[in-house]
N, C-alpha and C positions, 0 to 999 in steps of 0.2 A: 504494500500500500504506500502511495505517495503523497504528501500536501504539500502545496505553496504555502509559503508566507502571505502571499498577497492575498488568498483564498479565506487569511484569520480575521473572523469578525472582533473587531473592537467593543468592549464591553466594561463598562467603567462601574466599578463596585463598589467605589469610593470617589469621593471629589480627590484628583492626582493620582488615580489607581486603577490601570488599566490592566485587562486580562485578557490575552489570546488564547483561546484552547488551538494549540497547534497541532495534533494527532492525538487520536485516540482510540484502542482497538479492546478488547471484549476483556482483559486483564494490564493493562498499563494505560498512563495519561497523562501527555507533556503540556503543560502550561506558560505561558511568557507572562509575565507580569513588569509591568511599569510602572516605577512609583517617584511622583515627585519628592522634593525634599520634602521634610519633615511629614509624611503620610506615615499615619498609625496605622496598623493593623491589628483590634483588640485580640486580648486574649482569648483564646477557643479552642477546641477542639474535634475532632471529627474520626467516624471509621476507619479513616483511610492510614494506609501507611505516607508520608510525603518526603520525598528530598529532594535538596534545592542547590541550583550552583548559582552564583555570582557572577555575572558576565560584565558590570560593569556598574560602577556608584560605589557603595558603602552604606551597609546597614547594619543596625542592632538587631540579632533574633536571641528570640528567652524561648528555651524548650525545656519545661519539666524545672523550672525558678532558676535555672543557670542562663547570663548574656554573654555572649560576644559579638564585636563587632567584628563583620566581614567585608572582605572587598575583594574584588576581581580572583577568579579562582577558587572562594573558598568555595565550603559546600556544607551542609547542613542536613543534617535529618529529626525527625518528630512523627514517633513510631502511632499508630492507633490508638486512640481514646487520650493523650498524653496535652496538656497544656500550653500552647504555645503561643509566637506575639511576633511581632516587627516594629521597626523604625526605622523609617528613610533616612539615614544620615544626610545624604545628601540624592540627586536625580539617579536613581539605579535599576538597574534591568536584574533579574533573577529569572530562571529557567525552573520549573518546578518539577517533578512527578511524581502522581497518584497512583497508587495501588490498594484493591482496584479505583475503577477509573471515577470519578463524582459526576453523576448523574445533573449537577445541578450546575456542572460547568459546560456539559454538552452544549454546543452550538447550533 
């Protein structure tokens, strides 16, 4: 299976927070997310298993009451049912995926 980029609908879930569901198949789910600077992402949680890589900015993630700031490269994860959060440090792109996929990110 193949996707364009051009093909990702824009879906704004926050004011400065935007979400591309980029592919998605019956057991995996990659996401792009844009987040201006200083956009929160409260704390939540969900089924799913998630991790995230860095592609570009600097953010704060708290998974399970521990933070670090990340930037380009890093990577992250935040296993099912588990507590977690963001903070745009500054304009940052993140690459996400779901396992399985979120139902409520399909396009």
């Amino acid at each position: 299976m193949f996707f364009e980029y051009s093909d990702a609908k824009a879906v704004e879930m926050l004011p400065g927070l935007i979400r591309r569901t980029l592919i998605s198949g019956d057991k995996l789910m990659i996401c792009r997310f844009d987040l201006d600077r200083g956009v929160e992402i409260p704390v939540h949680s969900h089924p799913h298993d998630q991790a995230g890589y860095i592609v570009s900015g600097n953010i704060r993630v708290t998974v399970n009451g521990k933070s670090l700031d990340l930037g380009p490269g890093d990577s992250y994860s935040a296993p099912s049912g588990v507590l977690h959060s963001a903070l745009a440090l500054e304009a940052t792109v993140v690459v996400d995926t779901f396992c399985p996929p979120r139902d409520d990110y399909r396009d």
